[in-house]
N, C-alpha and C positions, 0 to 999 in steps of 0.2 A: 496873109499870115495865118487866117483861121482856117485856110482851107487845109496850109501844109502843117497846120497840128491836127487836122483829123486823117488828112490821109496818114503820118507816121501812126499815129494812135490804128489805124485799120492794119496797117503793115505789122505792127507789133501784136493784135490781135491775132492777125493770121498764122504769122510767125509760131508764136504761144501754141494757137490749134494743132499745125504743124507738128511738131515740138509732143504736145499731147496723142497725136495721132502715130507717130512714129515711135516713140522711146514704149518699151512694153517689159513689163516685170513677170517672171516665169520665176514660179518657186520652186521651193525645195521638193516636193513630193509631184513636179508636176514636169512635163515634159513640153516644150514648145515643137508643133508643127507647121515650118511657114512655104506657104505658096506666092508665088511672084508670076502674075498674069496669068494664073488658073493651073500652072506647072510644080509639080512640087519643088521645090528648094530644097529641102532637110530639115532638121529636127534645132529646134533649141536648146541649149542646155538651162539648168536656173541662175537666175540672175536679170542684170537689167538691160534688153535687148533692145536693137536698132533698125527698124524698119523704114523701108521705104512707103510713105502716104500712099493710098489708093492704087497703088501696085501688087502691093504686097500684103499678106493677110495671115494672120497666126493664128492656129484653134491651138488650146490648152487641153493638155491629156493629165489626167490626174492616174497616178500611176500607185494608190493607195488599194489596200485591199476593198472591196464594196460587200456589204451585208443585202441579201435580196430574199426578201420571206417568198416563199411557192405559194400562193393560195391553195384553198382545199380544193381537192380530185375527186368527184365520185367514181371508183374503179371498180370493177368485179373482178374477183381473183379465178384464179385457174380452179377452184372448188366450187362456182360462181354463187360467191357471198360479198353480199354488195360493202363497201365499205370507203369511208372518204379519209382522205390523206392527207395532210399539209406537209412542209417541208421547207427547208434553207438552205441558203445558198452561199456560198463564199467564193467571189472571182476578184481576179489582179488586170488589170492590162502588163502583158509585158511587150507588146512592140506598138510603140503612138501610132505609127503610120499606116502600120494593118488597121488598127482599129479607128483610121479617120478616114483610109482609100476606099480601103474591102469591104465594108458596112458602114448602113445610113445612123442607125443607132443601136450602139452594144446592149445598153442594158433590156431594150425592148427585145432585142432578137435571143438572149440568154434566157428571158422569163419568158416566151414560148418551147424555144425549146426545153426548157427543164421541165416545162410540164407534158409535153407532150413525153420526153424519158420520164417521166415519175409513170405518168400513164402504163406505159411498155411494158418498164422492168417489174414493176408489181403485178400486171395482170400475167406474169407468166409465173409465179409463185403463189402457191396454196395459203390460204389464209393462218396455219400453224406458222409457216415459213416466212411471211411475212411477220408477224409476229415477235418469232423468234431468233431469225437470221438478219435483224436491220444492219447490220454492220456490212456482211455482204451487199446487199440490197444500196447502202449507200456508197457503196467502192463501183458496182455496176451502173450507176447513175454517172458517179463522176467519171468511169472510162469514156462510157458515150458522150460528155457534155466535154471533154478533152478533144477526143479526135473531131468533134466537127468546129469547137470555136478555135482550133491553134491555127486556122485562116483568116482568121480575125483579130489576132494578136494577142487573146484574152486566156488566161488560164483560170481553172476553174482547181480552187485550193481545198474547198471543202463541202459536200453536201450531206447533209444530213434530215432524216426522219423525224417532223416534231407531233406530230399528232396522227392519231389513229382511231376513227369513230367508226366501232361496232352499231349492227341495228342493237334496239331494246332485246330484239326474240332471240339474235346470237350470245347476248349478254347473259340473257337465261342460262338459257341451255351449256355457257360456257362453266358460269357455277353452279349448276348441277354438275358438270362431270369431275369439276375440283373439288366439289363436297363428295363423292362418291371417291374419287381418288384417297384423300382424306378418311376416307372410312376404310376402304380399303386398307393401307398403312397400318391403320388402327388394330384393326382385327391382324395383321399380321404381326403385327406389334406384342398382341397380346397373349396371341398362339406360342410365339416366341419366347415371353416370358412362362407362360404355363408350361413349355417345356423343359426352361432353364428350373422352373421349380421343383418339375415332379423328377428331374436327377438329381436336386441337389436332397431332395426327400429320401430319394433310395438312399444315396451315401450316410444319411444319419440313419436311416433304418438300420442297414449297414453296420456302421458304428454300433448303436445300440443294440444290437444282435450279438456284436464281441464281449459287449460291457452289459449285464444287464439291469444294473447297478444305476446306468447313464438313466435308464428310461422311469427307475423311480423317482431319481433326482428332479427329470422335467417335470414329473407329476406335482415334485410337492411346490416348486417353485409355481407352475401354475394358481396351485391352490395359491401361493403366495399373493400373486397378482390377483388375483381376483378378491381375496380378503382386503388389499388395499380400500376398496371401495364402502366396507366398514354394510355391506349388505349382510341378511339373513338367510341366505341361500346357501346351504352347502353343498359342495359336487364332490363325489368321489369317482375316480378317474374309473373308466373299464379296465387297466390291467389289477389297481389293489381291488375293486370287488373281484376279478378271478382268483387274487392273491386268497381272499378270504374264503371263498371257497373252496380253494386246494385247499388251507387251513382247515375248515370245518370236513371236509371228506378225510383228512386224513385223522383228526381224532376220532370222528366216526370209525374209519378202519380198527385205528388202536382198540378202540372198547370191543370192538367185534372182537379183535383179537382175543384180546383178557377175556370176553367171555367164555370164549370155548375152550380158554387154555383151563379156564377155573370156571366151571358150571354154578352157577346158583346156588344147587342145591346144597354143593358139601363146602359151604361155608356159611360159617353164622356170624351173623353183623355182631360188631364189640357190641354194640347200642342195645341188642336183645338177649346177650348171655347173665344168666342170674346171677347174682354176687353173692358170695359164701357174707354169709350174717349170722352172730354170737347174741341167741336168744338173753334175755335183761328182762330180769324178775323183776315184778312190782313192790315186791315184800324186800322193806326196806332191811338190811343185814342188820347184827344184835350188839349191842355194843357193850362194852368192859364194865364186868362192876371193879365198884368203887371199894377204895381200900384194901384189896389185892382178895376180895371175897370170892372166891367160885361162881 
């Protein structure tokens, strides 16, 4: 009796194993590949699949996008300026079967070749170009990393440029030329406005040449401004001192004039002609006798 509760107890064991070794769960995002005596079968779909024990054998293909960083590259560019690269990677499986027949392992054989493309397509671009064109730079990456894994079943969705280390002494010399670029600007900047200035100059000269009226008016308001500040300084502008001298030459003229129309000599100052005066005796006058006497 105790023998035939342990053989059933082994039978049920086996069974179980069996049972465990056969029934196989394939997900949602994953593809089943099953071989039957070293031959492929086909593919899985997801769900809870039935295999035959030690005939028959499933790899699981995860058919999710993979993130795969590039380590750094030391490359020299076509200007040969040395400079190290990193970069990422973004691949899909789309066929299980290529990527479990045709290749021993996908994600090793994609992170040699992306570095050996990262290599390539950057040493044939000049250090500007690099720089400046990564969008290109990463579409020539992904053409070549396409046409050799699509034998492999794996597409390659996205690569991209993440790091870029200049030497120190490029780094220099690169801001020297953006500080000089920068000054450049500057100075044309400023040219620019000195030009804008000196025609917006004429047109008020211009102006105050029609009016001349305009160019008192700025004089006195300046003075205004500058009174503001409640200093002891005062400025009289250069055109009223020439005012004042037109001024003073032409009363100069005037008297010149009047002199020679009326010479000196034949006029005598009011201030020097003698005044008619009625001589006043000292001898006081007689006065009336009294009483009506003579």
């Amino acid at each position: 009796m105790k023998a035939l509760i342990v053989v059933l107890v082994v039978v049920v064991l086996l069974v179980l194993l069996g049972l465990a070794m056969a029934l196989k769960i394939v997900k949602q995002y994953e593809r089943g590949v099953q071989f039957r005596l070293g031959r492929l079968k086909g593919t899985r779909n997801p769900g809870l699949r039935l295999i035959i024990p030690f005939a028959d054998v499933l790899h699981r293909v995860s058919l999710r996008i993979v993130t795969m960083p590039i380590q750094s590259q030391g490359i020299i560019t076509r200007d040969n300026v040395s400079v190290d690269v990193s970069a990422v990677a973004y691949f899909r499986i789309v066929d299980a079967v290529k990527s479990v027949i045709a290749i021993e392992n996908v994600r090793a054989a994609i992170d040699q070749i992306a570095q050996t493309t990262l290599r390539k397509v950057v040493g044939q671009h000049t250090l500007d170009q690099t720089l400046s064109e990564t969008d290109q730079i990463n579409l020539d990456i992904r053409k070549i990393l396409d046409v050799t894994t699509v034998e492999w079943g794996v597409e390659v969705t996205l690569v991209e440029l993440k790091d870029i280390q200049l030497p120190d002494t490029m780094k220099r010399a690169m801001a020297k030329q953006a500080e000089a670029e920068r000054e450049k600007r500057a100075k044309i900047i400023n040219a620019e406005g000195e030009s804008l200035a000196a025609a917006a100059l004429g047109q008020a000269s211009d102006t105050m040449m029609a009016h001349p009226l305009a160019l008192q008016l700025r004089n006195l308001q300046s003075l205004v401004e500058i009174g503001v500040d409640k200093n002891t300084t005062v400025v009289f502008p250069a055109p009223l001192m020439t005012t004042i001298t037109e001024l003073g030459a032409f009363i100069a003229s005037e008297r010149t004039a009047a002199d020679r129309a009326f010479p000196p000599a034949s006029r005598t100052p009011a201030s020097r002609t003698p005044a008619s005066r009625t001589p006043v005796s000292s001898t006081p006058a007689p006065r009336p006798a009294a009483n009506g006497a003579s």
